[in-house]
C-alpha positions in Angstrom: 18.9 -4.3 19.2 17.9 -1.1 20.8 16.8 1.3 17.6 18.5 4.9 18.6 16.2 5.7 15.6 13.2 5.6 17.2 14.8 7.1 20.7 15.4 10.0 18.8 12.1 10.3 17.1 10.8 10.1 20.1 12.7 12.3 21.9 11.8 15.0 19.3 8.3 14.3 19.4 8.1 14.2 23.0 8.5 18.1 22.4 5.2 18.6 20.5 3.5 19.8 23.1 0.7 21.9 22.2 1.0 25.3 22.3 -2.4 27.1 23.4 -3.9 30.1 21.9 -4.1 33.1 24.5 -7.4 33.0 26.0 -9.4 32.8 29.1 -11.0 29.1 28.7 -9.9 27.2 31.5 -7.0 24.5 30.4 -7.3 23.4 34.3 -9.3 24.1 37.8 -8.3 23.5 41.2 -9.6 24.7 45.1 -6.5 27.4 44.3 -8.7 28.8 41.2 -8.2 28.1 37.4 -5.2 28.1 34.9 -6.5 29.7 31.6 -4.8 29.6 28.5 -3.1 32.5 28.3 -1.6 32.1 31.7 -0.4 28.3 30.0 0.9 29.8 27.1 3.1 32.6 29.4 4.6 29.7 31.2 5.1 27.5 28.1 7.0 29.8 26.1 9.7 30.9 28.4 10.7 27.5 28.6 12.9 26.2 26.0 10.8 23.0 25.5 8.0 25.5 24.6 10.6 27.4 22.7 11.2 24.3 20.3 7.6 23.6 20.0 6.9 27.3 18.8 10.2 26.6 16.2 9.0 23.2 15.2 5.9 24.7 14.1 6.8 27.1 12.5 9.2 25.0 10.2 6.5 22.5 9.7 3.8 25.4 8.6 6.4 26.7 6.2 7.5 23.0 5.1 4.0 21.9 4.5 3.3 24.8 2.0 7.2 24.1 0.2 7.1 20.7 0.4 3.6 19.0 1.2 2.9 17.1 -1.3 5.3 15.1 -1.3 4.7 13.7 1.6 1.5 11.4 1.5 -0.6 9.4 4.4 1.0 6.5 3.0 4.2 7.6 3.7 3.6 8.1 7.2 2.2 5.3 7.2 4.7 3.2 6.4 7.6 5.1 8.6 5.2 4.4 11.2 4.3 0.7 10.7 8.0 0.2 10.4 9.0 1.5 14.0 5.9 -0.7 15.4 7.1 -3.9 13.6 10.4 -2.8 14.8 9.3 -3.1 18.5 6.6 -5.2 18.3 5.1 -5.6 21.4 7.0 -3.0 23.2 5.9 -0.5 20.9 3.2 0.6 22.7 5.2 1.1 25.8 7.8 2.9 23.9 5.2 5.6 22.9 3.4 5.7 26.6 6.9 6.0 28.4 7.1 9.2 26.2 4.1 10.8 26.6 3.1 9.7 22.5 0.1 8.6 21.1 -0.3 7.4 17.7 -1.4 10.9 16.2 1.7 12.8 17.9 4.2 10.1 16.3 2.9 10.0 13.1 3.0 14.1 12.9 6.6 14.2 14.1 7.3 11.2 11.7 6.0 13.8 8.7 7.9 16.5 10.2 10.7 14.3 9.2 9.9 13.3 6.3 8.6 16.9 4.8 12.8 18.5 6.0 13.6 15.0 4.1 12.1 16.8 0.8 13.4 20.2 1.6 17.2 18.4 2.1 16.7 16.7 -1.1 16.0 19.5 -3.4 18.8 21.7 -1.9 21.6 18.8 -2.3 22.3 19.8 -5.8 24.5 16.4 -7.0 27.0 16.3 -9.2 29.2 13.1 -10.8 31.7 14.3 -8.3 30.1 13.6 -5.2 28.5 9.6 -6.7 31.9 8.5 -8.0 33.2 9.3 -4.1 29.8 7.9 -2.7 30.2 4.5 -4.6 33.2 4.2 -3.1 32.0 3.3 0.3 28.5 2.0 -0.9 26.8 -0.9 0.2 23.8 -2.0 -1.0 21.0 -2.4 1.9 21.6 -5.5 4.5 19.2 -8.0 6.0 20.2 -9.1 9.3 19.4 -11.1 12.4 21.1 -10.9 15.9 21.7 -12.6 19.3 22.6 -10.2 22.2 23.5 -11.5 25.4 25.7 -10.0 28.2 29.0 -11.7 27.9 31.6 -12.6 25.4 31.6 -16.3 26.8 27.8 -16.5 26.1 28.4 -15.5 22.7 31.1 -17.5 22.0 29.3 -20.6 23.0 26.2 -20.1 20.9 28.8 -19.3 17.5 30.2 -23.1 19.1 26.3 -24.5 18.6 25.7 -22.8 15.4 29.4 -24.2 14.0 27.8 -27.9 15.0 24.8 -27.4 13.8 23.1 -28.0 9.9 20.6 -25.8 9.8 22.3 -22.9 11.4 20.0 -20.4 10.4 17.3 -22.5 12.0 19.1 -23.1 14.7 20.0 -19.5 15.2 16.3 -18.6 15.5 15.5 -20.8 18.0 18.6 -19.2 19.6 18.0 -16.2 19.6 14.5 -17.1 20.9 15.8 -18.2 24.1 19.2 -17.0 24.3 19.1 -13.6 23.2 18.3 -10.5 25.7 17.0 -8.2 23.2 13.2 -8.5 23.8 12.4 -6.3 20.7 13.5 -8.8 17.8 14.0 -11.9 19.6 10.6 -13.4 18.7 11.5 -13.0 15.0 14.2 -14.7 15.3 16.7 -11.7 15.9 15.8 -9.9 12.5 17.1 -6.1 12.6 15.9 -3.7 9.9 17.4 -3.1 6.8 20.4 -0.6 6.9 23.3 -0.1 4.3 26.4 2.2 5.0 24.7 5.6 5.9 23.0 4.4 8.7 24.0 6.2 11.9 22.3 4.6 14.6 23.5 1.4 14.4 26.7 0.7 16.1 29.6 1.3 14.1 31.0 -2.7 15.2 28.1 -4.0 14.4 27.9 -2.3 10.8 31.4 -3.1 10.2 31.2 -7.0 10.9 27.7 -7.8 8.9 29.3 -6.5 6.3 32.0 -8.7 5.9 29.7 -11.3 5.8 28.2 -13.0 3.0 25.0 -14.3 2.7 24.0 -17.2 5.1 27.5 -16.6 7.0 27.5 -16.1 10.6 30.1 -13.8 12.7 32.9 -16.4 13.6 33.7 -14.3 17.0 31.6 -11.9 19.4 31.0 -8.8 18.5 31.3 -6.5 21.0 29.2 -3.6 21.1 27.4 -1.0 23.7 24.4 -3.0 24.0 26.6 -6.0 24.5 28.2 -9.1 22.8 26.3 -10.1 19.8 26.3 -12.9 17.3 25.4 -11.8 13.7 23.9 -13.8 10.8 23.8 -12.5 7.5 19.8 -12.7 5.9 20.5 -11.6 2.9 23.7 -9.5 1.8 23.2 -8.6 -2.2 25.9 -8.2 -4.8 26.9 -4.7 -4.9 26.8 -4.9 -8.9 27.6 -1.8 -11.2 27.7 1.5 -10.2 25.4 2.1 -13.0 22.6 -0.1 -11.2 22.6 2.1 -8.2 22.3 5.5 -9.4 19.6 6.2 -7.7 20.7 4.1 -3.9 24.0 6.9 -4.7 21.5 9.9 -4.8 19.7 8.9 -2.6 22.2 8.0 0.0 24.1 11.6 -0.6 21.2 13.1 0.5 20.4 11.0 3.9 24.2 11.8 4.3 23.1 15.6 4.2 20.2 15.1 6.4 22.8 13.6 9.2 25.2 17.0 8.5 24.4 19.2 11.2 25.9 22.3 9.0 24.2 21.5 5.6 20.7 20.9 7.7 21.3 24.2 9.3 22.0 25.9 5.6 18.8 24.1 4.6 16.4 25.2 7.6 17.4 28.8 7.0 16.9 29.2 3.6 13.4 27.6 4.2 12.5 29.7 6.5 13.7 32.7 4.8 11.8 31.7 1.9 8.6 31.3 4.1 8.3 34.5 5.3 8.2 34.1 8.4 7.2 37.0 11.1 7.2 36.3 14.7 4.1 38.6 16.3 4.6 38.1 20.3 7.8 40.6 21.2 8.9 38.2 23.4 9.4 35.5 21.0 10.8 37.7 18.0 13.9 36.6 18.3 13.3 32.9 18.1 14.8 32.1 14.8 17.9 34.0 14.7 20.0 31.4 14.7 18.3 30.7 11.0 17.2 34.0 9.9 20.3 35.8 10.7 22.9 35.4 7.7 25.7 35.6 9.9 24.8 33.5 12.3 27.2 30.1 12.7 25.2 28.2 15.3 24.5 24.9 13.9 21.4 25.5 15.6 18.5 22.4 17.3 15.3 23.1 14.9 15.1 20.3 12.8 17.7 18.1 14.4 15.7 15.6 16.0 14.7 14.8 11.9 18.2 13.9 10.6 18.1 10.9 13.3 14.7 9.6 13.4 14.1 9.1 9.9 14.2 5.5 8.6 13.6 6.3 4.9 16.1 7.2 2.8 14.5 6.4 -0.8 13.5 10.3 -1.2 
């Protein structure tokens, strides 16, 4: 299944361009003459990819001092090896198509997970808010997919799976050669772990595994924008008692608030506000505004590549 997680990550992080200090050592020569670093950092910041940079870096200087340690190597760590298990093999080629490297991911992965801390210590939660988020909990699903391009494809590998006696064998060597998702179909069509505040997954899909029980399969195609898919259910765990999953109900209200373009724009400006902040170059003074001024109603970009690249929500 194509991970919109990680296309966003990415797509933030593609942004983290570095910003050069003004100076006069060369950052490039040609038979034209030489581009020095204050001529680079000119052109960078009037563009509005530099803009974001210069944002983004400011937020994660101010985020780091709040918020730092909470956020540990091993925490990066793991986001990061659970995007590259994720993609496997095309992991790589994910990062190279967008200009990453492993160091640039892994900062833009504790970008996310440093506004993570700074969202969970402003959602103040009340009884109020976990009786209505138990509601529509669901505790976190294992499943495995087969994606292939057409509804009658589908439908004739549910047909083999309903003859079958081993189906969940059988669905792994299906998915081995049937399937056209190259990033899971190796493993058998396993998709990572989501319960119900996951936004990236496709809404169709989300609502069909979870009518499923554990070691049940999707009895039609599912048809989704990636295609038609067949879905087996892993692993789907009793939802129990609301007092087992006081924590999941926390912790899910606040990955709700990280997806809330208005509370993550509340959150942002108070953190800046409480950093400090003071912007030196006149031509960039008015780069937060939409943060630093209190009357300001622009839900605003800084920070907003965080609230859908973040795979963790166990803050």
């Amino acid at each position: 299944m194509k991970s919109k997680k990680l296309i966003a990550i990415i797509a933030g992080a593609a942004l983290m361009l570095p910003l050069a200090a003004c100076g006069n050592k060369a950052v490039a020569t040609t038979s034209g003459g030489k581009i020095n670093e204050s001529q680079y950092y000119s052109s960078m910041k009037q563009t509005s990819n530099g803009k974001q940079v210069l944002q983004q870096m400011i937020l994660d200087k101010v985020l780091q001092k709040e918020y730092g340690k909470q956020v540990s190597d091993k925490q990066v760590n793991a986001e990061y090896n659970t995007y590259k298990n994720q993609y496997g093999q095309n992991f790589s080629a994910y990062l190279q198509q967008n200009g990453m490297t492993e160091k640039s991911f892994k900062q833009q992965i504790r970008s996310n997970l440093l506004l993570q801390a700074a969202v969970k210590d402003y959602s103040h939660i009340t009884n109020k808010q976990i009786n209505k988020q138990w509601k529509k909990y669901q505790p976190k699903v294992q499943t495995a997919e087969i994606l292939v391009g057409s509804k009658e494809e589908a439908q004739s590998i549910i047909s083999r799976l309903d003859s079958s006696s081993n189906k969940y064998k059988t669905f792994k060597k299906l998915a081995k050669s049937q399937s056209t998702d190259t990033s899971n179909k190796d493993a058998g069509g396993r998709v990572p772990a989501f319960d119900n505040t996951d936004n990236q997954l496709d809404s169709a899909y989300k609502k069909a595994a979870f009518k499923l029980k554990t070691g049940e399969y999707t009895s039609t195609p599912v048809k989704t924008d990636d295609g038609y898919q067949v879905i087996y259910m892993i692993e789907h765990p009793a939802k129990g008692k609301k007092s087992q999953h006081i924590a999941d109900l926390r912790n899910q209200i606040v990955q709700e608030n990280m997806n809330n373009r208005t509370f993550l724009h509340k959150v942002v400006s108070n953190v800046l506000k409480k950093g400090n902040v003071s912007i030196k170059d006149n031509d960039e003074k008015n780069i937060l505004d939409d943060y630093l001024n209190t009357n300001s109603t622009n839900s605003g970009s800084l920070g907003n590549n965080s609230n859908n690249g973040s795979s963790s929500s166990n803050n």
